[in-house]
C-alpha positions as CSV (number, residue, x, y, z in Angstrom):
1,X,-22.9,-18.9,4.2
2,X,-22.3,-18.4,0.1
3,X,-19.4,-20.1,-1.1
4,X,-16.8,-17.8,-2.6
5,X,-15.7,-17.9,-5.6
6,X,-11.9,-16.7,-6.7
7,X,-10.9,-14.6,-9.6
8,X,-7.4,-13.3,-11.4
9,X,-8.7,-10.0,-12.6
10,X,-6.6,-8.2,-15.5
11,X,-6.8,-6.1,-18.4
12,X,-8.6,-7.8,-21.8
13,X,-5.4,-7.8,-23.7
14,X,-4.0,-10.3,-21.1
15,X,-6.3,-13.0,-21.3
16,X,-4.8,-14.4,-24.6
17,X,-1.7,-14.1,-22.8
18,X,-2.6,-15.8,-19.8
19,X,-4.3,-18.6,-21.4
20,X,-1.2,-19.4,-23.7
21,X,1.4,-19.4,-20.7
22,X,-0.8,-22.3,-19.2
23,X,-0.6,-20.5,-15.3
24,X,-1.4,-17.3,-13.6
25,X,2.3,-16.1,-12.9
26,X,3.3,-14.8,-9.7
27,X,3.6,-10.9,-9.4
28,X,7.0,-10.5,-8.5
29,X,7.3,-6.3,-9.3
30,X,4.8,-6.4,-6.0
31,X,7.6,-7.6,-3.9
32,X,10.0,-5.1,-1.8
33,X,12.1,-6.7,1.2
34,X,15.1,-9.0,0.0
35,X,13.0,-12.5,1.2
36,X,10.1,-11.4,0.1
37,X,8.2,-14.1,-2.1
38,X,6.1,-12.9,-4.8
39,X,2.8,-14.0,-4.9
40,X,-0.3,-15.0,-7.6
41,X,-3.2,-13.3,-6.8
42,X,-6.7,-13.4,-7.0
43,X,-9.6,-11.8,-5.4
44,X,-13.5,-13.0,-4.2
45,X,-15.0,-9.8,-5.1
46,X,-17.6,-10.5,-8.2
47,X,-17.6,-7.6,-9.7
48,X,-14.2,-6.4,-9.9
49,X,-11.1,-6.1,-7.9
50,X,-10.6,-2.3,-7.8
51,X,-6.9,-2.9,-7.2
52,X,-6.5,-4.1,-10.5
53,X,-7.9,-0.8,-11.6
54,X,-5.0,0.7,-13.9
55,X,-3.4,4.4,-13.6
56,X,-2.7,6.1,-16.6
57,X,-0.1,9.4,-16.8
58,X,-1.6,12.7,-17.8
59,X,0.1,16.2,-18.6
60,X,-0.9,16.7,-14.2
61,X,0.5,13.7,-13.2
62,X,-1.2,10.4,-12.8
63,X,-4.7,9.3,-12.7
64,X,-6.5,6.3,-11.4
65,X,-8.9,5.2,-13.6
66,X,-12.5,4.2,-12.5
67,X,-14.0,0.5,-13.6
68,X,-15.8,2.3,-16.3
69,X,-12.5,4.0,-17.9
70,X,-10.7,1.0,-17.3
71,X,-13.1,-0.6,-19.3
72,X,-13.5,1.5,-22.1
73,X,-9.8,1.9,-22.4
74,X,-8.1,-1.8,-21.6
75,X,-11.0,-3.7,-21.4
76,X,-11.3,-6.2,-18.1
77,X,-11.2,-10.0,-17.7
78,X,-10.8,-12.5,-15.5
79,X,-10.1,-15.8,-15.4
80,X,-12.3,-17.9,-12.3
81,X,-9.8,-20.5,-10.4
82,X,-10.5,-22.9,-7.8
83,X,-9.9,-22.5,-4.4
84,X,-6.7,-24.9,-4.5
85,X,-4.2,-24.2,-1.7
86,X,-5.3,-20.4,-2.1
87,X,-4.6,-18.4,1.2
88,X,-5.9,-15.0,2.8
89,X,-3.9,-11.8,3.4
90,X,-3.7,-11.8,6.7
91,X,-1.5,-15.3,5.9
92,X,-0.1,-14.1,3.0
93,X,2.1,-11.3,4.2
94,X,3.4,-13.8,6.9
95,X,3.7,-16.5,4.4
96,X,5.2,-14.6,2.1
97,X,7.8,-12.7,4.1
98,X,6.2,-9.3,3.6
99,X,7.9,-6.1,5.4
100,X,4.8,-5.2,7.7
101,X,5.5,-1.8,7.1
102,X,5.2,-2.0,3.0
103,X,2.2,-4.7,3.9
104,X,0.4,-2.1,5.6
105,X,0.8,0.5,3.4
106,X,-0.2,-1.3,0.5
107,X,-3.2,-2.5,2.4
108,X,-4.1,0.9,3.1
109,X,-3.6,1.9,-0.9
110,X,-6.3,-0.8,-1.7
111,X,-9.0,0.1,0.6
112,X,-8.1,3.8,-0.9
113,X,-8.8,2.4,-4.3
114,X,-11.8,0.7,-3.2
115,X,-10.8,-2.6,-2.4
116,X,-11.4,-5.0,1.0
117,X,-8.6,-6.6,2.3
118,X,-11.2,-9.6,3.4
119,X,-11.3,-10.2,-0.7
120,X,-7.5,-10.6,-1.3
121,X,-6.4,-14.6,-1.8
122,X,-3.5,-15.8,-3.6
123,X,-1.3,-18.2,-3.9
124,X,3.0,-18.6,-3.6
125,X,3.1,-20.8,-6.6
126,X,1.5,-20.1,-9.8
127,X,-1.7,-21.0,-10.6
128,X,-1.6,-23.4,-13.2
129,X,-4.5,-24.3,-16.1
130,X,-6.0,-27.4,-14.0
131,X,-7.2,-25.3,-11.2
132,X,-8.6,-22.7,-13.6
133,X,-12.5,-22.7,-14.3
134,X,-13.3,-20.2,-17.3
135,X,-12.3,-16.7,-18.1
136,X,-14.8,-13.9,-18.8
137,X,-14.5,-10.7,-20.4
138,X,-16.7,-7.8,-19.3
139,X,-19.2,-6.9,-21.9
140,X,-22.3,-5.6,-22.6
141,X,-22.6,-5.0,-18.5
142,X,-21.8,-8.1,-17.5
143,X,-19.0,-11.0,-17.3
144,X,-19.2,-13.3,-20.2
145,X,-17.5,-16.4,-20.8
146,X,-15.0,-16.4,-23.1
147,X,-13.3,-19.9,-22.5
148,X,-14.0,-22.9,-20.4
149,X,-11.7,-25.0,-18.6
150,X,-12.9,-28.3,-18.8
151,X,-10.5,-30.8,-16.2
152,X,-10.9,-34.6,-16.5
């Protein structure tokens, strides 16, 4: 069986962001019951996490953009981490105190927008610079590397 790898997916105007905080912060407007802990996540899919597809507001309402929207309009990186105390979802909504109700439908939201549940990791502490490996920005139709994270 392939090893997975584990990826922080985002928009390309986060990347220098990212990189200068030193850690992949933990997204706590995600969170919804009172104990709830927020959570840094990351995905194994290699092409692109479709839930970190971005909605935009139109004169109808909003819209959910595809990759190739997404791309042309924010750009899309990632940033590769190691697989360093990283759990699944089906652990992380325990671990994490998630409401099973708000679990479930978010679950079901993702797998609207494209995504597997099966890909979802993350972590309950940030994920700092040492357990990064590169970050990559999507271009010319493909990921290329745009830093490398060389740990001693």
């Amino acid at each position: 069986m392939k090893e997975l790898n584990f990826y922080h997916y985002t928009i390309e105007s986060r990347i220098d962001e990212i990189i200068e905080s030193g850690e992949i912060r933990l997204a706590s407007k995600s969170t919804y019951a009172k104990k709830e802990k927020p959570v840094a996540w990351v995905s194994s899919n290699e092409h692109w996490e479709n839930t970190a597809t971005k909605m935009i507001m139109t004169y109808s309402g909003t819209k959910e953009l595809t990759f190739e929207e997404q791309l042309e309009l924010h750009g899309c990186g990632r940033i590769e981490v190691k697989n360093s105390g990283l759990m699944t979802w089906a652990k992380l909504k325990h671990k994490a105190n998630m409401d099973f109700h708000m679990a479930g439908l978010m679950e079901n939201a993702g797998i609207r927008k494209g995504g597997k549940p099966s890909e979802w990791f993350g972590s309950l502490l940030p994920i700092k610079m040492n357990d990064w490996i590169k970050a990559e920005l999507y271009k010319n139709g493909k990921w290329e590397v745009y830093k490398v994270f060389n740990q001693k």
